[in-house]
N, C-alpha and C positions, 0 to 999 in steps of 0.2 A: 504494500500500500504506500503509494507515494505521498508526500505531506509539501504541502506549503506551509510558507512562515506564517500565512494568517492561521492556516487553519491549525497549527502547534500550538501557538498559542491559545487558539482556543479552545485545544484538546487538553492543554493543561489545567484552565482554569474548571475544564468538566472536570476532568481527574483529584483536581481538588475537590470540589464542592461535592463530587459524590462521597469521595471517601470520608471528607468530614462530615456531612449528612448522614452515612450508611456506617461505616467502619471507624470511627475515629481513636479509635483505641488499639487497632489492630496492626499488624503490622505484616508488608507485602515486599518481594522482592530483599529481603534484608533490612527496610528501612520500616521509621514509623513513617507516620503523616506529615509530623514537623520537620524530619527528616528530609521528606519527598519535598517540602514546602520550601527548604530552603536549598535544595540543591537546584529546584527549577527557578529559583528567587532571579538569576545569571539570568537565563534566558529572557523572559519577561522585561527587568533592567536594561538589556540590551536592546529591547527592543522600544521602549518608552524613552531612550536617549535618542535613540535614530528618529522616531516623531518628531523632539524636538529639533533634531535637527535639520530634519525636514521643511518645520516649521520657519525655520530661522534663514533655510536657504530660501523659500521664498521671498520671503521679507529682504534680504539682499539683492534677488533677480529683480523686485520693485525699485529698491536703489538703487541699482545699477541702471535701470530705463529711465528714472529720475533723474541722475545726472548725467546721463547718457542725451536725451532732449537737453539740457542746458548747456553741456558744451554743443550740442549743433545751433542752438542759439549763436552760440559767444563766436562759431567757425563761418556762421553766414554773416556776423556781424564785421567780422575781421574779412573776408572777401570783399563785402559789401564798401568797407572802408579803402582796398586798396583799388575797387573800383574806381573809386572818387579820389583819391589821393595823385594831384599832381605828379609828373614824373612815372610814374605808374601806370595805373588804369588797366584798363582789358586787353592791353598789346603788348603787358611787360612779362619779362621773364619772368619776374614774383609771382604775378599770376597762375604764368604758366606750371609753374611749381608748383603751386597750392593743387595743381590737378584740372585747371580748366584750360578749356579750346581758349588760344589767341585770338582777337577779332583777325587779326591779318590772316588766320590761319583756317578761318569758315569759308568754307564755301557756302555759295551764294543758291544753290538750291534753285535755281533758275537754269531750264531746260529749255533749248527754242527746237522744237523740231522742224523738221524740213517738207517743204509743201509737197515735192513729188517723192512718188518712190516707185523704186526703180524696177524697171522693165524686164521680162523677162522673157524671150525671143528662141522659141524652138522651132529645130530645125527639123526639114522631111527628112526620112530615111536616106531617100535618092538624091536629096540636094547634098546633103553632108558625104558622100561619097564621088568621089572622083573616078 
């Protein structure tokens, strides 16, 4: 029988509450009750520190998206300034650095196609040989 950690857990907490409801004075496998109680104490422990830590990694993934949005404030703010910043602007190497297209370096996304198109001229059998 294969077990999961939830379901250990709560094949403990049956294995307690029976025995101390039913047996409590008896004793199974070489141990008593309190015996059994504190040797599964680990298991249990271990696993009510992992909730909490559980709980606490989320609570960080929330702070991390928290300041995680603040610096992309404080990165678009700092673009936004060398945009405007004399000597600079949107055609300077800073820029380009930071990670963005140079204006000199956009294309213009303007396409002119061409009014004819071209011909395409077959030949007979009998003409194309000689």
């Amino acid at each position: 029988m294969t077990l999961t950690n939830k379901s250990m857990a709560e094949r403990i907490r049956l294995f307690k509450a029976a025995w101390n409801e039913q047996a409590s004075t008896e004793s199974f496998a070489g141990m008593t009750y309190a015996q059994f109680e504190s040797a599964c104490a680990d298991c249990l422990s271990l696993r009510e520190e992992i909730l909490v830590l559980d709980i606490q990694r989320e609570g960080k993934r929330t702070a991390r998206e928290v300041a995680d949005l603040a610096a992309r404030h404080l990165c678009d703010l700092v673009v936004n300034a060398v945009r405007g910043t004399p000597g600079h602007g949107k055609d300077s190497a800073l820029y380009r650095a930071l990670g963005y297209v140079r204006q000199s370096e956009r294309k213009s996304g303007l396409t002119r196609k061409t009014g004819s198109t071209p011909v395409v001229v077959a030949l007979d059998a009998a003409e194309g040989v000689a």
